[in-house]
Backbone as a ProteinNet text record, in pm:
[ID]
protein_1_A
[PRIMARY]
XXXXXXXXXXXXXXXXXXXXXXXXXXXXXXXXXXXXXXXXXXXXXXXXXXXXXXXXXXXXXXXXXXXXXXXXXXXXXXXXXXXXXXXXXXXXXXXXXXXXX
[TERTIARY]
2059.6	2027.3	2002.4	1913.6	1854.7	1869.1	1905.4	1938.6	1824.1	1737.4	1616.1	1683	1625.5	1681	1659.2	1566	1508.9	1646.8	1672.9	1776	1922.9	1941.2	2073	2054.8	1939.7	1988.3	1969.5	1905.1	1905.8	2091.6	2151.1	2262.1	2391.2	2317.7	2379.8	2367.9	2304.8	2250.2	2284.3	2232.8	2324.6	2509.8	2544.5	2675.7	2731.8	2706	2691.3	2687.5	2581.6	2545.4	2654	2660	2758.1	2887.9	2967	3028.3	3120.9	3027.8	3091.2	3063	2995.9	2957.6	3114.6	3152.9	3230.5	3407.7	3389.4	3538.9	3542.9	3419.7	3498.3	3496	3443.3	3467.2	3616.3	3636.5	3778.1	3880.5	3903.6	3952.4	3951.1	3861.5	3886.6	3831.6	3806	3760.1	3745.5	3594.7	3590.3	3644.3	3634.2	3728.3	3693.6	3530.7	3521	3364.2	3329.5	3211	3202.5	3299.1	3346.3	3416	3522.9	3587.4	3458.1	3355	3283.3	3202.3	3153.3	3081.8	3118.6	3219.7	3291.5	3331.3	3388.3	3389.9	3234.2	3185.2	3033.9	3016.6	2973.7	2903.8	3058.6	3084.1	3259.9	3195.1	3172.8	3172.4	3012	2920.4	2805.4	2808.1	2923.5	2969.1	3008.6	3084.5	3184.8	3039.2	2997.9	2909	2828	2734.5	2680.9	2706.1	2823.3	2911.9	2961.8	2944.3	2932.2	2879.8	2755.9	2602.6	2490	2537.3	2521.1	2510.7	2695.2	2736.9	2661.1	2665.7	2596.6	2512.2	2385.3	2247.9	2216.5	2205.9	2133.6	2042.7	2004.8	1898	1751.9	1843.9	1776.1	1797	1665	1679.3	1641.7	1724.4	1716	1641	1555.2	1542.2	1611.5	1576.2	1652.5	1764.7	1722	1808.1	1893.7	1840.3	1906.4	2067.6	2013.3	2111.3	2174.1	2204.9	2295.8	2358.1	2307.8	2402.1	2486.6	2470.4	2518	2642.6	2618.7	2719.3	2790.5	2774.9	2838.3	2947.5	2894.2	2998.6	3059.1	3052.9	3151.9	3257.9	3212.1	3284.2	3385	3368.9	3428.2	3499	3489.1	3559.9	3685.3	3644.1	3744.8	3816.5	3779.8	3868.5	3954.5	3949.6	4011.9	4145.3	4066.3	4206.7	4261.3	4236	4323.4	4378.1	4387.2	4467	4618.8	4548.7	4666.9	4761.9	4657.9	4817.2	4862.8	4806.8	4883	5012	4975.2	5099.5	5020.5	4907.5	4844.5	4878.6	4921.8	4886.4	4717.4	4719.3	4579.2	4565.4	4397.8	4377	4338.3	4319.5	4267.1	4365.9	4310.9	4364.4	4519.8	4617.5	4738.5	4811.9	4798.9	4826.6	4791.6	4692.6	4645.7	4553.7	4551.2	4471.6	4472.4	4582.4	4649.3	4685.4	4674.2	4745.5	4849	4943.9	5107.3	5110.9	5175.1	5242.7	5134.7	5160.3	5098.2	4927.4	4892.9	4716.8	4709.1
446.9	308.8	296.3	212.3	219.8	122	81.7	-76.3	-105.9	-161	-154.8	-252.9	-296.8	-405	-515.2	-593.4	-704.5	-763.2	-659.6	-707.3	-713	-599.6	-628.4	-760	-818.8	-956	-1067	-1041.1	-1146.4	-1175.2	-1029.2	-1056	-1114.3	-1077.2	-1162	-1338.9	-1320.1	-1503.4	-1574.7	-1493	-1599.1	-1547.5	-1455.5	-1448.1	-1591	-1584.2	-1678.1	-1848.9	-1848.6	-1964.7	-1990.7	-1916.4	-1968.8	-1956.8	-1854.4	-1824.4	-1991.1	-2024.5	-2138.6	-2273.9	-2304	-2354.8	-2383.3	-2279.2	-2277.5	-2291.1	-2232.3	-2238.9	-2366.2	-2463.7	-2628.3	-2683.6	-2675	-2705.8	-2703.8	-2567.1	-2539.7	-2585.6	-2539.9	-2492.1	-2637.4	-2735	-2808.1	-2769.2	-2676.3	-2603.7	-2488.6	-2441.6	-2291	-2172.8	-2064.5	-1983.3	-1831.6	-1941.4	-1883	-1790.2	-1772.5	-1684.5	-1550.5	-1477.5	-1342.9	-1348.2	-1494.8	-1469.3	-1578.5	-1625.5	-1723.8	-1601.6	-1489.6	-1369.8	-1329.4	-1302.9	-1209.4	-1266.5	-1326.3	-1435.3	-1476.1	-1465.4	-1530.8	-1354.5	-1260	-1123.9	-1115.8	-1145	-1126.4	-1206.2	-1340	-1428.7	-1383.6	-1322.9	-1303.9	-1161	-1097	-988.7	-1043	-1132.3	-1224.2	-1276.5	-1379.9	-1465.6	-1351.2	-1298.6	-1152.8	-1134	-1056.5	-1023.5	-1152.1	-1270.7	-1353.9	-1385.2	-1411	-1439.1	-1308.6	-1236.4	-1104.7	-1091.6	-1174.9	-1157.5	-1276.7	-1396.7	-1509.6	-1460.3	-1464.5	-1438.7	-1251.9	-1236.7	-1070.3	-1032.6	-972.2	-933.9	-1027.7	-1147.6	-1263.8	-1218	-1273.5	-1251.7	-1359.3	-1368.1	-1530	-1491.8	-1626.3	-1602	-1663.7	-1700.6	-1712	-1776.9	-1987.5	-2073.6	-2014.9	-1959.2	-1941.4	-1821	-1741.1	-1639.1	-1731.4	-1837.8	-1851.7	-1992.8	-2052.7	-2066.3	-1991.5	-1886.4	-1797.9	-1726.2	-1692.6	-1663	-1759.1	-1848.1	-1997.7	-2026.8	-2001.8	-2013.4	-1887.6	-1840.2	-1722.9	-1668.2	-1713.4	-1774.5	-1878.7	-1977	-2058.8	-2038.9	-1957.1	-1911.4	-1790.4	-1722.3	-1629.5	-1706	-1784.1	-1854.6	-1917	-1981	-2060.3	-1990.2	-1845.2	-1759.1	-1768.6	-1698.7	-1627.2	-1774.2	-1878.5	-1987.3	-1977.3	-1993.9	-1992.4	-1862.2	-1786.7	-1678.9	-1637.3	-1723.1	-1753.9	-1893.9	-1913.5	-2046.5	-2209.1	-2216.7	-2333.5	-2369.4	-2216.1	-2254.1	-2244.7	-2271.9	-2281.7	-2095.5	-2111.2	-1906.3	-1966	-2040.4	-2036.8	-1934.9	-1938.9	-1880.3	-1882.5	-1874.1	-1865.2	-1846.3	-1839.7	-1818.4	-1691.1	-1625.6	-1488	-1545.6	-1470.6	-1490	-1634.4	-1694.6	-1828	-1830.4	-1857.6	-1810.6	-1844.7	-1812.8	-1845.4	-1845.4	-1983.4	-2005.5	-2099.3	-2105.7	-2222.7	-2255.4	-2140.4	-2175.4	-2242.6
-2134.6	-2103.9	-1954.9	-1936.5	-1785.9	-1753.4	-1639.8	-1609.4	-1449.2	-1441.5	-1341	-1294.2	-1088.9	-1009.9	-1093.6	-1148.5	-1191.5	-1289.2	-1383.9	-1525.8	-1411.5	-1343.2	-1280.1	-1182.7	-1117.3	-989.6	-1169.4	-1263.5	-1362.8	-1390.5	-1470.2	-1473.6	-1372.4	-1245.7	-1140.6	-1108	-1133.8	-1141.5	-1246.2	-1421.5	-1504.3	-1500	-1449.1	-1464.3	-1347.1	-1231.6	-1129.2	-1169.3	-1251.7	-1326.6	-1411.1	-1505.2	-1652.9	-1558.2	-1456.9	-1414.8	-1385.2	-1290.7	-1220.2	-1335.5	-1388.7	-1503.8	-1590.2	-1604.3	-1697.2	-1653	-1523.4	-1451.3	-1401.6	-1378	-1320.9	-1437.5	-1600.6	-1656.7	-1793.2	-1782.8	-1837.6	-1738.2	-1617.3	-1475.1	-1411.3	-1377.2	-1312	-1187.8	-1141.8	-1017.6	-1030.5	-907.5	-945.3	-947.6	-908.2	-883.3	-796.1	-731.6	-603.2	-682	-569.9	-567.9	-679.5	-602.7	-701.7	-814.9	-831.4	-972.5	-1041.6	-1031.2	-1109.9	-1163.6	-1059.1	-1110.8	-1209	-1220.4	-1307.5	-1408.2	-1406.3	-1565.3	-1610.5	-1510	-1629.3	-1624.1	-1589.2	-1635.4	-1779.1	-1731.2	-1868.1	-2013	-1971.6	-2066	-2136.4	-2079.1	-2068.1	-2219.4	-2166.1	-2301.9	-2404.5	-2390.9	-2539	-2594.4	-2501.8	-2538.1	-2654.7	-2570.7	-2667.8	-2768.9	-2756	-2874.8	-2989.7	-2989.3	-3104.9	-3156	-3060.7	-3094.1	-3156.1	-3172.6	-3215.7	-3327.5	-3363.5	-3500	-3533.9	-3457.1	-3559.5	-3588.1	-3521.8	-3530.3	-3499.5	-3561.3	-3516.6	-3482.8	-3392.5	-3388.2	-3319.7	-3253.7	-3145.9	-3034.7	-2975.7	-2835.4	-2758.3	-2694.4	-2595.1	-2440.8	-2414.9	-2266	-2171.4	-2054.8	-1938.6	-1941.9	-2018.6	-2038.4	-2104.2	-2266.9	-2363.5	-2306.6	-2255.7	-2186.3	-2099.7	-2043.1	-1931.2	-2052.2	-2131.9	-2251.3	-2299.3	-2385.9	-2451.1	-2317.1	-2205.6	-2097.2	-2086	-2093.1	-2061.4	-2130.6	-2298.8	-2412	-2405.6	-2394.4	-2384	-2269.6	-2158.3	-2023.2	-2026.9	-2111	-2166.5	-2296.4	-2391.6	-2452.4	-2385.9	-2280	-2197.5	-2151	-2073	-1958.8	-2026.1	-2162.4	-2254.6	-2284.9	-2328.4	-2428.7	-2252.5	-2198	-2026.5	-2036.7	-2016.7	-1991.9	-2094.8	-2216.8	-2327.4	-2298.1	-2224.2	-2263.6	-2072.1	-2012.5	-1911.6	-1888.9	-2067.8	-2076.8	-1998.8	-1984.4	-1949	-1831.7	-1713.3	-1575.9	-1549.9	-1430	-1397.6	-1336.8	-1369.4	-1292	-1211.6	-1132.9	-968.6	-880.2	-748	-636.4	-643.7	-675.9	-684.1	-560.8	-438.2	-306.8	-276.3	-299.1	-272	-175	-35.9	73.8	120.7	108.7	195.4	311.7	425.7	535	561.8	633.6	606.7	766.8	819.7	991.3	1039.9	1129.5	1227.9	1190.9	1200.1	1187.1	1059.7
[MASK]
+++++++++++++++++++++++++++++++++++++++++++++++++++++++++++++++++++++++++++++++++++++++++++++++++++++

């Protein structure tokens, strides 16, 4: 499998898209540049992987793909909540600064 620049900055953009999309909407707020990435390229697999099973053998374009990432971004972030007990995944005090400044 070959992955050319064009498909990898695509998967960067709808992961980006559904990414943040989906973390102020479960979340309440995003969860930053790099964790919005990653949950949407994340949610972008689930998403896939259901829509797969619904429909087989479809292939979506641009919109349709940053849907399908979207729901499935939103389906991750959902379960990660429940079984974080319905704290929030934001920033948790990682890279907070601590003292005067």
């Amino acid at each position: 499998m070959s992955v050319d620049s064009h498909s990898l900055l695509a998967w960067i953009v709808i992961g980006l898209v559904a990414g943040a999309l989906a973390s102020r909407i479960v979340e309440g707020k995003g969860l930053g540049c790099l964790g919005d990435l990653v949950v949407g390229v994340a949610g972008a697999i689930v998403g896939g992987a259901v829509m797969n099973y619904l429909t087989p053998g479809y292939r979506y374009q641009l919109l349709g793909s940053i849907v399908v990432a979207f729901i499935g971004a939103a389906i991750l972030l959902s379960v990660l909540r429940l079984l974080s007990g319905g704290r929030p995944l934001g920033r948790g005090g990682f890279g907070r600064r601590r003292g005067l400044f």
